[in-house]
PDB file of N, CA, C and O in Angstrom:
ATOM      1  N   UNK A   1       1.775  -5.923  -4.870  1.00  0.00           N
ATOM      2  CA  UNK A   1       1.454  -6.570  -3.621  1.00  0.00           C
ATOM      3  C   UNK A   1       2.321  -5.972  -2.515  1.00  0.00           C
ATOM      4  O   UNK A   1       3.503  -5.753  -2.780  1.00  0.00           O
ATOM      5  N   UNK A   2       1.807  -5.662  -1.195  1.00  0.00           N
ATOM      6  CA  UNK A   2       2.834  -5.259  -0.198  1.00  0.00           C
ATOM      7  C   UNK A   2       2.814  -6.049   0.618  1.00  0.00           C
ATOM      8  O   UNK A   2       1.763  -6.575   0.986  1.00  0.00           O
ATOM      9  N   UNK A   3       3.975  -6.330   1.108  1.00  0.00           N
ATOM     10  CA  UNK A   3       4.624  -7.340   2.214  1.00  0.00           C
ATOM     11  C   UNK A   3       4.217  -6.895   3.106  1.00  0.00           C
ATOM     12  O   UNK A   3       3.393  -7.543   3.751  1.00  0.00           O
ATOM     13  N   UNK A   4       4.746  -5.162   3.677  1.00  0.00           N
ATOM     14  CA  UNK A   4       5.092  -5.116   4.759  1.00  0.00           C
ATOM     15  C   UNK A   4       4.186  -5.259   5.741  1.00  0.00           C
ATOM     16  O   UNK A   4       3.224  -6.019   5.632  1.00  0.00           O
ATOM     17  N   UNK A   5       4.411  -4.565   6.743  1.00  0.00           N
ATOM     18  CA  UNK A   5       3.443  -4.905   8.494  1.00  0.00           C
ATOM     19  C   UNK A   5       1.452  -3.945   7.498  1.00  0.00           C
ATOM     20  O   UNK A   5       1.344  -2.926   6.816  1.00  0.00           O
ATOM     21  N   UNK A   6       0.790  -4.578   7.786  1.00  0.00           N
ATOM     22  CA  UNK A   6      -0.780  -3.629   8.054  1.00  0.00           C
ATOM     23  C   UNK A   6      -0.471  -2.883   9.016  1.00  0.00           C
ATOM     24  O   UNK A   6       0.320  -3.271   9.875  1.00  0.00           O
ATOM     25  N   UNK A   7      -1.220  -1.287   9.061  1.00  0.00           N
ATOM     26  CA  UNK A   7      -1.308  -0.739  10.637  1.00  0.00           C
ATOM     27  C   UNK A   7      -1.996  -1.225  11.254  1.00  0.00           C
ATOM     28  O   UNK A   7      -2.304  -0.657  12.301  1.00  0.00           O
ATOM     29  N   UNK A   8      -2.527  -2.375  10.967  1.00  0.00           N
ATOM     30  CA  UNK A   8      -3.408  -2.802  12.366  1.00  0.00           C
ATOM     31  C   UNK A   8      -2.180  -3.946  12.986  1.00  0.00           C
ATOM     32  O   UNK A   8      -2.270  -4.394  14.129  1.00  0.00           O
ATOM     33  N   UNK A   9      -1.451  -4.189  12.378  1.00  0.00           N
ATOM     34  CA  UNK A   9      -0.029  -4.634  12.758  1.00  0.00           C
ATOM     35  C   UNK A   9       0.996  -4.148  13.518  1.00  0.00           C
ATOM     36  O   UNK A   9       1.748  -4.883  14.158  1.00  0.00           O
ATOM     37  N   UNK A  10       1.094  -2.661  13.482  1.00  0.00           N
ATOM     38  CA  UNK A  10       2.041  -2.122  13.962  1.00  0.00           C
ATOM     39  C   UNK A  10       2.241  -1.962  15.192  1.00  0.00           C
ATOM     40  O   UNK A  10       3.374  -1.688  15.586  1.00  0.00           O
ATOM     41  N   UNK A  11       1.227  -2.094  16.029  1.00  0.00           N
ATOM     42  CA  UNK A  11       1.004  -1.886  17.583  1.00  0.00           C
ATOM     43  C   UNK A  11       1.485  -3.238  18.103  1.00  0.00           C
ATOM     44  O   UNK A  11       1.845  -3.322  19.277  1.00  0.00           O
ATOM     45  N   UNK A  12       1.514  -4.428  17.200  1.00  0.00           N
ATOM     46  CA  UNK A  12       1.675  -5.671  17.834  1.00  0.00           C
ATOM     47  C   UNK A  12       3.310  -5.848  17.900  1.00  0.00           C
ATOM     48  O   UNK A  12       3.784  -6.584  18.766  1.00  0.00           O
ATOM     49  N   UNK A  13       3.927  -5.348  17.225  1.00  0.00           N
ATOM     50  CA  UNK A  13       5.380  -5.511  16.812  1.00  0.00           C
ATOM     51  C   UNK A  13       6.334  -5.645  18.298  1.00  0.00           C
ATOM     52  O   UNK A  13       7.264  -6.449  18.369  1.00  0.00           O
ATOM     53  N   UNK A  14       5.920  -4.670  19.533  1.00  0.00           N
ATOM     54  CA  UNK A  14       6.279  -5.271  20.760  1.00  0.00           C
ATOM     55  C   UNK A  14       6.072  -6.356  21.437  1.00  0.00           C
ATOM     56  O   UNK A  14       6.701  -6.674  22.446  1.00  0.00           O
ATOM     57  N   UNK A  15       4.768  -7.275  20.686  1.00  0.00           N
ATOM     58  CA  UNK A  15       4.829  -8.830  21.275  1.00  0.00           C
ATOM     59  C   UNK A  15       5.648  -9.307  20.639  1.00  0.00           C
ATOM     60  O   UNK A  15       6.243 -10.090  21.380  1.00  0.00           O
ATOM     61  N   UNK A  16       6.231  -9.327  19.300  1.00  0.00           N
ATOM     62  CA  UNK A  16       6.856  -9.987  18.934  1.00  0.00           C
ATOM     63  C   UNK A  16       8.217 -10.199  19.100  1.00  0.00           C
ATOM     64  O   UNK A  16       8.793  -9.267  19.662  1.00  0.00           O
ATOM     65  N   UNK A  17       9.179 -11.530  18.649  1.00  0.00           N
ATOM     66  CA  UNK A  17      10.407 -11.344  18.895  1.00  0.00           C
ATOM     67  C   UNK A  17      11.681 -11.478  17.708  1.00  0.00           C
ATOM     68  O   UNK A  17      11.599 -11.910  16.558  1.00  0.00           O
ATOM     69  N   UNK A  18      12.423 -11.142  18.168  1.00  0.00           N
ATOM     70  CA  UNK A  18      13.684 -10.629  16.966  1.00  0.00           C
ATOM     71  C   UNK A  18      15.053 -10.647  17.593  1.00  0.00           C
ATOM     72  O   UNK A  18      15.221 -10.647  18.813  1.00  0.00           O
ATOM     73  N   UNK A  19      15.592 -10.656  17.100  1.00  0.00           N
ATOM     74  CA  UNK A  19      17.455 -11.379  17.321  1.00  0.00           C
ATOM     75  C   UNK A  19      17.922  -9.593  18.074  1.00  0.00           C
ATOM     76  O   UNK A  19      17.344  -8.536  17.821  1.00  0.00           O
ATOM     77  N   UNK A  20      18.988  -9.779  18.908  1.00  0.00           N
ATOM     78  CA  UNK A  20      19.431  -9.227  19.748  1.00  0.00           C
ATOM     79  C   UNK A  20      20.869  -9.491  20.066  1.00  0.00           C
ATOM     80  O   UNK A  20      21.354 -10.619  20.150  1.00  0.00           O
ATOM     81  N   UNK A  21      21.584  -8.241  20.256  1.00  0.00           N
ATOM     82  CA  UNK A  21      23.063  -8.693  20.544  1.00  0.00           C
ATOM     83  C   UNK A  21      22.693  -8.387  22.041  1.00  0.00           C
ATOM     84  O   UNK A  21      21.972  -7.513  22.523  1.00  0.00           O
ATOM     85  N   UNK A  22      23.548  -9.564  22.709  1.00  0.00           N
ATOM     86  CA  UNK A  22      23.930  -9.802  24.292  1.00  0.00           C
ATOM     87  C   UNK A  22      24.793  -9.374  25.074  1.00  0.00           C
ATOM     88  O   UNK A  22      24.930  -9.219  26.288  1.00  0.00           O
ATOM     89  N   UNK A  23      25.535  -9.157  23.852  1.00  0.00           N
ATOM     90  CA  UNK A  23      27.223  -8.923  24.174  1.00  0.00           C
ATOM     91  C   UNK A  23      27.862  -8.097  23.840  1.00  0.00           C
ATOM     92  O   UNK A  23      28.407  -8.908  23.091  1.00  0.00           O
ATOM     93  N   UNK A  24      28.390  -7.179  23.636  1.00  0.00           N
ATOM     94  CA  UNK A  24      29.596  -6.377  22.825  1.00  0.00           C
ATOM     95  C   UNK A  24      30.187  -7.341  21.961  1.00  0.00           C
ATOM     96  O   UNK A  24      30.733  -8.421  22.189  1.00  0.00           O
ATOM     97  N   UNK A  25      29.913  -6.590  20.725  1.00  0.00           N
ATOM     98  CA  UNK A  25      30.828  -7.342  19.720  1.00  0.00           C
ATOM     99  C   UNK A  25      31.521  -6.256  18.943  1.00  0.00           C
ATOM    100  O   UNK A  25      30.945  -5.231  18.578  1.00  0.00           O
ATOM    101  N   UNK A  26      32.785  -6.529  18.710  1.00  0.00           N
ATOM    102  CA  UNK A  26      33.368  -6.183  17.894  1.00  0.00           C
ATOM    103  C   UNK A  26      33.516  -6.504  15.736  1.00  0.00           C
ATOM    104  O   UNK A  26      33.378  -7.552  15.104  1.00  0.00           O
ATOM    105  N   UNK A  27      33.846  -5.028  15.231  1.00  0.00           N
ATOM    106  CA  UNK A  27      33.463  -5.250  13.529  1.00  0.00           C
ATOM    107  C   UNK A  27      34.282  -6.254  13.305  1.00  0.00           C
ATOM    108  O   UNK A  27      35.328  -6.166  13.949  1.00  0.00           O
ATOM    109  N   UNK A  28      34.175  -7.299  12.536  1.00  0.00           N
ATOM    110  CA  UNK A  28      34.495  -8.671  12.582  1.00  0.00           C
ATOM    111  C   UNK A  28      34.738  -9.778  12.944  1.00  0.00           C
ATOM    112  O   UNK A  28      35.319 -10.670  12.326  1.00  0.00           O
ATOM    113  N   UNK A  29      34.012  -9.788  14.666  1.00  0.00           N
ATOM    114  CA  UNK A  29      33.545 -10.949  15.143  1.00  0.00           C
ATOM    115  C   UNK A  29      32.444 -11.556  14.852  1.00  0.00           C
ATOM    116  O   UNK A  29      31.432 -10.856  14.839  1.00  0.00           O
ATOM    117  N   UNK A  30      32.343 -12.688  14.607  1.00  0.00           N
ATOM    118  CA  UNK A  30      30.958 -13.744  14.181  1.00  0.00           C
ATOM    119  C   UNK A  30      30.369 -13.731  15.214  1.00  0.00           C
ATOM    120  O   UNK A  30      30.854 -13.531  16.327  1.00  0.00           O
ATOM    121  N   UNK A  31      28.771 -14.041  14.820  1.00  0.00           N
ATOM    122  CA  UNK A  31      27.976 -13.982  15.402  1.00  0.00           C
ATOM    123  C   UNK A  31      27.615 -15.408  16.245  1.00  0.00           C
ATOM    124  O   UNK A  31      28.072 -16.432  15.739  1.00  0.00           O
ATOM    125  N   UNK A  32      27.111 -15.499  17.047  1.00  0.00           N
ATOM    126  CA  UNK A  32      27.146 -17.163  17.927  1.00  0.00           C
ATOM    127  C   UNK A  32      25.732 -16.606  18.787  1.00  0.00           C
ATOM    128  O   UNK A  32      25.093 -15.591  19.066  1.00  0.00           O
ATOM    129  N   UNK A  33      25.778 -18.159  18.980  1.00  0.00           N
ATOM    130  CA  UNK A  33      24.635 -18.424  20.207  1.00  0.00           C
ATOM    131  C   UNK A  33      24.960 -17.835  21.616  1.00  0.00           C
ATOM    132  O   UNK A  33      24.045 -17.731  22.433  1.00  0.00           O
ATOM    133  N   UNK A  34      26.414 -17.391  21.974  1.00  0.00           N
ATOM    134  CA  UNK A  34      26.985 -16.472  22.928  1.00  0.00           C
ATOM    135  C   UNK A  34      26.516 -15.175  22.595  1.00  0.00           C
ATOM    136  O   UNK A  34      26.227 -14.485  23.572  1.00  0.00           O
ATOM    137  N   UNK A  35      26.373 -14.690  21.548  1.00  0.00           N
ATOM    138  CA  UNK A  35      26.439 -12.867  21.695  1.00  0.00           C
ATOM    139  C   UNK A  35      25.217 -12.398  21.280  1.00  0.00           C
ATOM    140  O   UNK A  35      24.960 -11.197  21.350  1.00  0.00           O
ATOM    141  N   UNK A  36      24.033 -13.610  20.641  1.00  0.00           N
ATOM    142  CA  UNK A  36      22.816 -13.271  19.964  1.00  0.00           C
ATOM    143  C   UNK A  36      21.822 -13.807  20.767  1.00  0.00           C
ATOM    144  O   UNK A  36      22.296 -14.796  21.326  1.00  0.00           O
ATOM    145  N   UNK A  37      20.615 -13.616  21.106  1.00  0.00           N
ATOM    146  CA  UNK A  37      19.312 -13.975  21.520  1.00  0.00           C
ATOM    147  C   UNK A  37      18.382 -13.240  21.016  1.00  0.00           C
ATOM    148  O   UNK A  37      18.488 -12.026  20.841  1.00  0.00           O
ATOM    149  N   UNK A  38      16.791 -14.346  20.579  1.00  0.00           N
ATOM    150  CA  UNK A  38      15.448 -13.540  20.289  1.00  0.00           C
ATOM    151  C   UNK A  38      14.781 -13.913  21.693  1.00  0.00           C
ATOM    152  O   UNK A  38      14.499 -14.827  22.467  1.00  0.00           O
ATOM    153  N   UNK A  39      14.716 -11.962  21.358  1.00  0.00           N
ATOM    154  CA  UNK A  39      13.809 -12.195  22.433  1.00  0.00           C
ATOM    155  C   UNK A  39      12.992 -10.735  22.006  1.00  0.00           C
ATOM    156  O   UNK A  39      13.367 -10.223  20.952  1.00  0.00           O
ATOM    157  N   UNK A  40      11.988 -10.100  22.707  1.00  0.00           N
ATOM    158  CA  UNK A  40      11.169  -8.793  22.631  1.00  0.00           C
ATOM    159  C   UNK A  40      11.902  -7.911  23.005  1.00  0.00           C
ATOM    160  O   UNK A  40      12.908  -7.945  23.714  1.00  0.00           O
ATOM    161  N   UNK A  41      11.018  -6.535  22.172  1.00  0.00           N
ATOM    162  CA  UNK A  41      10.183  -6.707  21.064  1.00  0.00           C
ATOM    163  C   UNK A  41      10.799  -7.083  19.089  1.00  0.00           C
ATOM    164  O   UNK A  41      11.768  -7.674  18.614  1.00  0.00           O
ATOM    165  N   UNK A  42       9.897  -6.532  18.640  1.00  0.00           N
ATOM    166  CA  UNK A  42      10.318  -7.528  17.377  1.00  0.00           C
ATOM    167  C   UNK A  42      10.946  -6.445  16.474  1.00  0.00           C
ATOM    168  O   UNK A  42      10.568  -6.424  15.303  1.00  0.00           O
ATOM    169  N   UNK A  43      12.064  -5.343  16.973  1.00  0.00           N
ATOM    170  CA  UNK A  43      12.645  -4.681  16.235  1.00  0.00           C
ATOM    171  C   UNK A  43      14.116  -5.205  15.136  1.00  0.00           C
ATOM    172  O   UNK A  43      14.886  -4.628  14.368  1.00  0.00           O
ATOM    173  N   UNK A  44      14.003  -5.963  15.402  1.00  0.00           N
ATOM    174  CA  UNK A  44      15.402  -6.587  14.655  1.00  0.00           C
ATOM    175  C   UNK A  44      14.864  -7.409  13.866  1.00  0.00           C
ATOM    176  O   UNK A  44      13.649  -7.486  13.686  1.00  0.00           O
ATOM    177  N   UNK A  45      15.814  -8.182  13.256  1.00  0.00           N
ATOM    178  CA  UNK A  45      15.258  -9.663  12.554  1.00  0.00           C
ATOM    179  C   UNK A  45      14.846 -10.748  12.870  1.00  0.00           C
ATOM    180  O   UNK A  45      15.431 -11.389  13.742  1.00  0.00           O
ATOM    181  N   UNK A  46      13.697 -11.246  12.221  1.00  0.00           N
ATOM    182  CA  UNK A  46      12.931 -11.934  12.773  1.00  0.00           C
ATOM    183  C   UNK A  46      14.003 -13.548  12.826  1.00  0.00           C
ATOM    184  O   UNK A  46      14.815 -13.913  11.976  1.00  0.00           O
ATOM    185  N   UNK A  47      13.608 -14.271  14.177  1.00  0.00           N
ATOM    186  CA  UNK A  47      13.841 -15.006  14.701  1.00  0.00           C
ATOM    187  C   UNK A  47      14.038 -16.093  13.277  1.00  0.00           C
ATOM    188  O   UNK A  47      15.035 -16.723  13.628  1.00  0.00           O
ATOM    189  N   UNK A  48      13.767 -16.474  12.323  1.00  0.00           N
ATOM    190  CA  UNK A  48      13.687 -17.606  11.220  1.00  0.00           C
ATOM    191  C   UNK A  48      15.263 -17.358  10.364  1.00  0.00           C
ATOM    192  O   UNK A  48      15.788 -18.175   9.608  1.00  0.00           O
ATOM    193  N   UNK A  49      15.621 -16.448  10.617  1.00  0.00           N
ATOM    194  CA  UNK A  49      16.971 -15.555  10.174  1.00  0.00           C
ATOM    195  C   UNK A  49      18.645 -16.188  11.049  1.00  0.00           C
ATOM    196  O   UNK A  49      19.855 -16.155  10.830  1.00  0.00           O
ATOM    197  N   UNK A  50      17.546 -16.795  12.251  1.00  0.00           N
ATOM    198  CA  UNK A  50      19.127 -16.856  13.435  1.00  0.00           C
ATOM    199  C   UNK A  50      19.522 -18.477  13.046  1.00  0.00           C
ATOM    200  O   UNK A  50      19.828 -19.183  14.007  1.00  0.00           O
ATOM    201  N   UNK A  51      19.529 -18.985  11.940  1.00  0.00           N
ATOM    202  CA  UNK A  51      20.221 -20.334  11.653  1.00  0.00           C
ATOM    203  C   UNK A  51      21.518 -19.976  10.647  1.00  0.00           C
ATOM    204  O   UNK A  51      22.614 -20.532  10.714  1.00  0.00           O
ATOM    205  N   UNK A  52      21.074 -18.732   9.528  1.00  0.00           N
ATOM    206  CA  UNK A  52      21.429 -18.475   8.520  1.00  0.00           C
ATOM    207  C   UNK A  52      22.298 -17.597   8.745  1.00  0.00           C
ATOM    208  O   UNK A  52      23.294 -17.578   8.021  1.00  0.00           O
ATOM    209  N   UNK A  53      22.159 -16.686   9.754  1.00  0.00           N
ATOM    210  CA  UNK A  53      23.234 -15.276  10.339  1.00  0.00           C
ATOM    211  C   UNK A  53      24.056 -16.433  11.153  1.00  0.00           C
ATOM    212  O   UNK A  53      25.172 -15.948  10.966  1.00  0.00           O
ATOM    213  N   UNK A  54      24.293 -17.515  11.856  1.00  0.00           N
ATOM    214  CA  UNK A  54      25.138 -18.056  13.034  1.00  0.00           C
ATOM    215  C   UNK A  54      26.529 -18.170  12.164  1.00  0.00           C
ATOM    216  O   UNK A  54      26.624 -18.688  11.052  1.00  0.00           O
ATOM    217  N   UNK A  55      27.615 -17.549  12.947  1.00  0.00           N
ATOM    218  CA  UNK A  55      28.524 -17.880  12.014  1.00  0.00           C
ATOM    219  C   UNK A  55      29.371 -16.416  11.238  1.00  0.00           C
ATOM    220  O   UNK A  55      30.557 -16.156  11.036  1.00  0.00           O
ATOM    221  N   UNK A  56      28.271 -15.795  11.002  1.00  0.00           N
ATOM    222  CA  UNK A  56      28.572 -14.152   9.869  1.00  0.00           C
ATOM    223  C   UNK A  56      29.261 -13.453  10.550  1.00  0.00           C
ATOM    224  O   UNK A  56      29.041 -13.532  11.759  1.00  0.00           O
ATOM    225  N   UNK A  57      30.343 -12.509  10.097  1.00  0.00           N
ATOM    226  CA  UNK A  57      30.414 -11.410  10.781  1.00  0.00           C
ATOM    227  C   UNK A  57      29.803  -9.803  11.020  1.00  0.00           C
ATOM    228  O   UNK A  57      28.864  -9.394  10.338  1.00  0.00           O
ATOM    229  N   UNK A  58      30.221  -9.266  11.691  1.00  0.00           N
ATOM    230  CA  UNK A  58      29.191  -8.278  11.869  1.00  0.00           C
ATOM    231  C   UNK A  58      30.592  -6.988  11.085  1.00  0.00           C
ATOM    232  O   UNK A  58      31.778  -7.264  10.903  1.00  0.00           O
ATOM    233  N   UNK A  59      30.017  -5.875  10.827  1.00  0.00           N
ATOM    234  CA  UNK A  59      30.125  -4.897   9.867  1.00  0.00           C
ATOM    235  C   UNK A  59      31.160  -3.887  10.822  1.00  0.00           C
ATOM    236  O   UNK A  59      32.265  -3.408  10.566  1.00  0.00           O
ATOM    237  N   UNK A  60      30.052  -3.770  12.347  1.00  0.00           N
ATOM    238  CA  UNK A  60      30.262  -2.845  13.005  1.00  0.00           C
ATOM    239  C   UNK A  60      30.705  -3.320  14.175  1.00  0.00           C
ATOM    240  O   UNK A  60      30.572  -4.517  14.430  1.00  0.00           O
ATOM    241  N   UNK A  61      31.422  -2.272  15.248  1.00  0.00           N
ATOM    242  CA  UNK A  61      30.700  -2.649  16.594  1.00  0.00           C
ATOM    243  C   UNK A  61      29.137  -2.261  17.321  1.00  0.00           C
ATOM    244  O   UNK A  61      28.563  -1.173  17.254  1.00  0.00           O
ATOM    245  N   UNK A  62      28.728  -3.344  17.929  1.00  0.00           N
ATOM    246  CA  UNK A  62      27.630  -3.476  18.609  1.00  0.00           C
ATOM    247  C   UNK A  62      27.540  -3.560  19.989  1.00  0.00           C
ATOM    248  O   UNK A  62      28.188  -4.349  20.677  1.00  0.00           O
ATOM    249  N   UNK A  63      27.046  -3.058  20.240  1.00  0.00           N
ATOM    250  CA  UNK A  63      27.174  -2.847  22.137  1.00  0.00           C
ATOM    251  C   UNK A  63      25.586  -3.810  22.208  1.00  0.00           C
ATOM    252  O   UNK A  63      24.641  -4.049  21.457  1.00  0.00           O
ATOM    253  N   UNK A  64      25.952  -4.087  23.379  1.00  0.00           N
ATOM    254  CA  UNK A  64      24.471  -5.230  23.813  1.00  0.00           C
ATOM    255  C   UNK A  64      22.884  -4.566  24.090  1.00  0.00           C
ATOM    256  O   UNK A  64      22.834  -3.553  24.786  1.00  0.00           O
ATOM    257  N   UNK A  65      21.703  -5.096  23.587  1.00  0.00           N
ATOM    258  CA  UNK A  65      20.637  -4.411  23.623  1.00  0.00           C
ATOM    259  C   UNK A  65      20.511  -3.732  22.547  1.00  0.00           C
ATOM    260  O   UNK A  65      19.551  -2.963  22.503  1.00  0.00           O
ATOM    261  N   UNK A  66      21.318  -3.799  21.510  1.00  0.00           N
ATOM    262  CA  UNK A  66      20.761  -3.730  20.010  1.00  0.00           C
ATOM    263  C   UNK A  66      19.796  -4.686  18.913  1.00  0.00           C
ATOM    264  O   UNK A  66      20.106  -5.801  18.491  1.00  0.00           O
ATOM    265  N   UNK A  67      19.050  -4.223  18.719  1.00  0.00           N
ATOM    266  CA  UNK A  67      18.849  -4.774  17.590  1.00  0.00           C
ATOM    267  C   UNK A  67      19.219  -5.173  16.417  1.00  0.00           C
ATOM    268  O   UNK A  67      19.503  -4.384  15.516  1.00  0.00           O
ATOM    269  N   UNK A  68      19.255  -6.445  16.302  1.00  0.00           N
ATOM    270  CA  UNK A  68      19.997  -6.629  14.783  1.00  0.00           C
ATOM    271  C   UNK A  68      19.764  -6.570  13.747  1.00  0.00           C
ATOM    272  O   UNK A  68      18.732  -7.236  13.665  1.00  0.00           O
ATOM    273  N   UNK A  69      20.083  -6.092  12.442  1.00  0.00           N
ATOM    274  CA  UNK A  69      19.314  -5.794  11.752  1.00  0.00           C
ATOM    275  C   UNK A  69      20.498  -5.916  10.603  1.00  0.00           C
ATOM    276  O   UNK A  69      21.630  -5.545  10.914  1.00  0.00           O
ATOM    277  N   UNK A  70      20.221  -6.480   9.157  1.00  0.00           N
ATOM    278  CA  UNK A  70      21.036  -6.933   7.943  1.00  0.00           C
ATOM    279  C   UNK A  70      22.002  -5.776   7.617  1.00  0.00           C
ATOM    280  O   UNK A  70      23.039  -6.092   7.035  1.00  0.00           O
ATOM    281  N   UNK A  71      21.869  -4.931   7.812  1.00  0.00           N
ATOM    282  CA  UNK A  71      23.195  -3.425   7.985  1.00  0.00           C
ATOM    283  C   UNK A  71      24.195  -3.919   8.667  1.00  0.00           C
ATOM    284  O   UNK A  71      25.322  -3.710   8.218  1.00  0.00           O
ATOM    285  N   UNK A  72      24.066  -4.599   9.764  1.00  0.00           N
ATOM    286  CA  UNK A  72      25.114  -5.111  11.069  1.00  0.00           C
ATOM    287  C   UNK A  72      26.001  -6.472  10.150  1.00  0.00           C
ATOM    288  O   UNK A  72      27.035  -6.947  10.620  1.00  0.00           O
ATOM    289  N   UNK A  73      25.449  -6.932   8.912  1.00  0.00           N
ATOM    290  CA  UNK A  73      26.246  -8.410   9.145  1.00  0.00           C
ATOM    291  C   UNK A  73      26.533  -8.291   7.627  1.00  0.00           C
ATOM    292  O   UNK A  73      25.900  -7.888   6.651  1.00  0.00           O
ATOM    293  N   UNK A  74      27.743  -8.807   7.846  1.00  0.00           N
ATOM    294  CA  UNK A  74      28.904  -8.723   6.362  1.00  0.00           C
ATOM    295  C   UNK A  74      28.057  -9.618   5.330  1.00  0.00           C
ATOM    296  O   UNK A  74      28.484  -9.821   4.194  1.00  0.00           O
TER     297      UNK A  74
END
């Protein structure tokens, strides 16, 4: 069975939305409702993810206008 996106999916992936750093963060600062927002498009992790990441730290530094993505968080 495959999960991932259909190509008739793939064009839509800019309506969608996904978690975002806001802020500069530094590798082992936690993540908060300060430095994260979903918003477009849907390159990061999907929005159902930002209850479970609040709190984590991140791996790396992140400069703002990244996408977040499970590589970034300890």
């Amino acid at each position: 069975m495959n999960y991932g996106r259909k190509s008739s999916e793939v064009a839509n992936v800019k309506f969608r939305r996904s978690i975002y750093i806001v802020k500069d963060i530094k590798a082992g600062d936690p993540l908060s409702n300060n430095n994260i927002r979903v918003i477009r498009p849907g390159f990061g992790l999907a929005p159902k993810h930002l209850e479970s990441i609040l709190g984590k730290e991140v791996q790396c530094n992140l400069v703002r206008g990244t996408a977040l993505t499970w590589d970034h968080i300890k």
